[in-house]
C-alpha positions in Angstrom: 47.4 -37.8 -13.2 45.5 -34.7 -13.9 42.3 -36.5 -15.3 42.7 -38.7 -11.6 43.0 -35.5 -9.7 40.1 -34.2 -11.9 37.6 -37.4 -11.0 38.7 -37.1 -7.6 37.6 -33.7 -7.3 34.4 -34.5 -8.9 33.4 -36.8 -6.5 34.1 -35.2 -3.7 31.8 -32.2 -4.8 29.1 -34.8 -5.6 29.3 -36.4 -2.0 29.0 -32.7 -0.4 26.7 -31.8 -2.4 24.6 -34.5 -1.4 25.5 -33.9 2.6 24.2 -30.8 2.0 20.9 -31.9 0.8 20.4 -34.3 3.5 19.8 -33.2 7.2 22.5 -34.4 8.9 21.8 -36.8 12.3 21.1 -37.0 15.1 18.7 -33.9 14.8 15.0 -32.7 16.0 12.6 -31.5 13.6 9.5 -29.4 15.5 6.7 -27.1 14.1 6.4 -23.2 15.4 3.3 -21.6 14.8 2.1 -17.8 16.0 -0.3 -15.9 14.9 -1.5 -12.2 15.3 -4.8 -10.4 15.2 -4.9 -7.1 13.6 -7.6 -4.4 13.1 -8.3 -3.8 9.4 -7.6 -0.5 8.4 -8.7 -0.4 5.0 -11.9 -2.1 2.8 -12.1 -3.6 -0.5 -14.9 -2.8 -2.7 -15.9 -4.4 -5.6 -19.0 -2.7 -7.7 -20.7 -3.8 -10.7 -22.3 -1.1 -13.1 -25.0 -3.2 -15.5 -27.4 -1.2 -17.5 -29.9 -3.1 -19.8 -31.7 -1.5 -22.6 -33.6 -2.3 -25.8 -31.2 -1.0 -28.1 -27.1 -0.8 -27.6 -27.3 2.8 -27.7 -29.4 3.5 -25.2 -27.8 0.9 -23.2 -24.5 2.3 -23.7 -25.6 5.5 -23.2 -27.1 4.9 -19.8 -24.4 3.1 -18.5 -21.9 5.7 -19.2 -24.2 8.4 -17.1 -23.8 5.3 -14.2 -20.4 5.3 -14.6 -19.8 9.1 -14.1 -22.3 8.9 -11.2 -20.3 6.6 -9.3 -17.2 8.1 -10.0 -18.6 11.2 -8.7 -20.2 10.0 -5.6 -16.5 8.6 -4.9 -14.7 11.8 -5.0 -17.3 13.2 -2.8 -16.7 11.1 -0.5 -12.9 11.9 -0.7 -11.8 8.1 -2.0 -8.4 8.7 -3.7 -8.7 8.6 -7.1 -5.5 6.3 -7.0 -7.2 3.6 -5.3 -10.3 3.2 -8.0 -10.1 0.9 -10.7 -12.1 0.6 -13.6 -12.7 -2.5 -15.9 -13.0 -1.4 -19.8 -16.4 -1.9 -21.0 -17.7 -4.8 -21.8 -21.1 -4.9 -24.0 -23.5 -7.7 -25.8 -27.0 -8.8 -26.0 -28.7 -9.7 -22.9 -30.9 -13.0 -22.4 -33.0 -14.6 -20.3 -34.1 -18.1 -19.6 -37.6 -18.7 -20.0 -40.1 -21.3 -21.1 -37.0 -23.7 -21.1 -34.7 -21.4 -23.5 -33.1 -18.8 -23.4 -34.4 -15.5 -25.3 -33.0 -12.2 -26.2 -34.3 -9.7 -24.1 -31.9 -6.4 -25.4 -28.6 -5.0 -24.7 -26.6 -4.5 -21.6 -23.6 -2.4 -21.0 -21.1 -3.2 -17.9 -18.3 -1.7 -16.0 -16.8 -3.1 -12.9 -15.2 -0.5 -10.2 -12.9 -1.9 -8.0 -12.0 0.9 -4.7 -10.3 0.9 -1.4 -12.1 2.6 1.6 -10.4 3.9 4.5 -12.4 6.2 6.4 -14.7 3.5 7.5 -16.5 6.4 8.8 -18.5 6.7 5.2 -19.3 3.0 5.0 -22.7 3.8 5.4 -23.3 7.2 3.5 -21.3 4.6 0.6 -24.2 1.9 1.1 -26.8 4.5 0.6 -25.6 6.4 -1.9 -25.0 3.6 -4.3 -28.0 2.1 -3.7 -29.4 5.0 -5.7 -28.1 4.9 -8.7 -29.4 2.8 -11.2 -27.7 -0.1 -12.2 -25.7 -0.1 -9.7 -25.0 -3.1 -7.4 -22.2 -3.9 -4.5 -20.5 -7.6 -5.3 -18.3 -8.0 -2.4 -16.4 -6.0 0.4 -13.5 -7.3 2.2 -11.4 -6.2 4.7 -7.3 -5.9 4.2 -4.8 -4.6 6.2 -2.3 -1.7 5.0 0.8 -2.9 7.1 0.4 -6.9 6.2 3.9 -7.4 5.6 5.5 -5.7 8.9 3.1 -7.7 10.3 4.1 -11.3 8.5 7.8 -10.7 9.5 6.8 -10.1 13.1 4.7 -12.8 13.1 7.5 -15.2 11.5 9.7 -14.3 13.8 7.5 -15.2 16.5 6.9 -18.3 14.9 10.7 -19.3 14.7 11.1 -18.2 18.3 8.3 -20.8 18.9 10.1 -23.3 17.0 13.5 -23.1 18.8 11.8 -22.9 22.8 9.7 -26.3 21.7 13.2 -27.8 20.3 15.1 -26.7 23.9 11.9 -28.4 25.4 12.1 -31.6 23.6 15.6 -31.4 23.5 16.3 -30.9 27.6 13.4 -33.9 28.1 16.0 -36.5 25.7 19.2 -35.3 28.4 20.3 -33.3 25.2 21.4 -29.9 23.5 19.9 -28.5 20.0 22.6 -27.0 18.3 22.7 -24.7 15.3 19.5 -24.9 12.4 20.4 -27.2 9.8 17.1 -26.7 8.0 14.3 -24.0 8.4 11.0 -24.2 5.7 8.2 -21.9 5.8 4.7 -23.5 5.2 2.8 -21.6 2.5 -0.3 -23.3 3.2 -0.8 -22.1 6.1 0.6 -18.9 5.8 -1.9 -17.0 3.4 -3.1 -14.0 4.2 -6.6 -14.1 5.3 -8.8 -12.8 2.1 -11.9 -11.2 1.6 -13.2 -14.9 0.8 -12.8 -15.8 4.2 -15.4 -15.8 6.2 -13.7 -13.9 9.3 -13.4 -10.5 7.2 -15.6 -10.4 4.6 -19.0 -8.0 4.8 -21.8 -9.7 2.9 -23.7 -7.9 0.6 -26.4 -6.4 3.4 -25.8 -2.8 4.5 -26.9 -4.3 8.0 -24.3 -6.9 8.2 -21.4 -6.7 10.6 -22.7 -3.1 12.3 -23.6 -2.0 15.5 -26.9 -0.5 16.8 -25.1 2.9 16.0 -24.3 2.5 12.9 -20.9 2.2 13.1 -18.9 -0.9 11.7 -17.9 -3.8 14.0 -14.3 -4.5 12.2 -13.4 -7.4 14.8 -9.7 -8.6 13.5 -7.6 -10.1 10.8 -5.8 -13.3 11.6 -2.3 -13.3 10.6 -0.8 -17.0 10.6 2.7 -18.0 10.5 3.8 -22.1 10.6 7.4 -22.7 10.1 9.6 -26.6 10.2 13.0 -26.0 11.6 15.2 -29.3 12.1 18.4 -28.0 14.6 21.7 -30.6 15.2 21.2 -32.4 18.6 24.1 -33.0 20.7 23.4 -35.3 23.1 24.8 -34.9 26.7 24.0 -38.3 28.2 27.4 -40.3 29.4 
């Protein structure tokens, strides 16, 4: 009697738990979307130190004087020390292609340096001054928002609020009532924040991109986007 009682139990679990993992019917399924535009308030830098000399030492040597260059011209410019990251070393022979090989032509020495900027006020005295020191060259900048995530939730929420007034839509045109969510999914492929790879935030590497006539940086905006799949029970009123 127990082992019956025991089966019995069993199965019952195993048929709820596959209710649960079915959306139950009749239902509606819709798609919410929202997105929001915010202005950037901070910029990625990425900066490459490469110095290449006939001999390691000199190499090394020279691109140690970079390094402390740039990390000077930083703290001038009042960059917090917390937000500059430096790659360790990295060091070996340096060739070239030509005459359909490739030939040793000396040493080079590297360090990448990886900064946030918020005082987009020194944007260009930053161009300028790094174009000065040997060795030096900018990779990439990108723009990036310091208060992404308040924005994702608001922009979710939005989203879901989107969902729900397109289900009452649908809904109210089928002579019927949505009831509560029996399923909610947040599409990540839409959802990513907008990188510096993207095309609507990223400053290429020309000190005359993306400014005005006065100099000053045209930010324009960061598109936040938010698409979320809610399926709600349907109650239908027709008699």
């Amino acid at each position: 009697m127990k082992r019956l009682s025991l089966f019995v139990a069993i199965l019952a679990s195993i048929n709820l738990y596959t209710w649960a993992g079915e959306t139950p019917l009749p239902h509606i399924t819709v798609y919410g979307t929202a997105i929001t535009d915010v202005v950037p308030d901070e910029m990625l830098w990425s900066v490459q130190i490469r110095i290449v000399r006939q001999s390691p030492e000199d190499a090394s040597a020279e691109e140690a004087k970079a390094v402390k260059e740039v990390l000077s011209f930083l703290k001038q410019l009042r960059v917090d020390d917390k937000r500059v990251q430096m790659s360790q070393l990295q060091f070996g022979e340096n060739r070239e292609y030509s005459s359909s090989s490739w030939v040793k032509s000396g040493y080079y020495a590297r360090t990448d340096v990886a900064f946030k900027l918020t005082d987009f006020s020194q944007y260009q005295k930053l161009w300028t001054g790094l174009a000065k020191i040997s060795g030096v060259s900018v990779e990439s900048t990108s723009y990036d928002d310091s208060k992404r995530i308040e924005h994702r939730k608001e922009t979710r929420k939005k989203a879901l609020e989107a969902a729900r007034e397109k289900a009452v839509e649908m809904a109210g045109i089928l002579e019927s009532q949505i009831q509560e969510p029996v399923e909610v999914e947040e599409d990540m492929s839409v959802n990513q924040w907008q990188s510096g790879n993207n095309n609507r935030n990223s400053v290429q590497n020309d000190e005359n991109q993306n400014t005005r006539e006065d100099g000053q940086l045209a930010l324009g905006t960061i598109p936040i986007q938010v698409r979320v799949k809610v399926s709600f029970r349907l109650l239908t009123t027709q008699k």
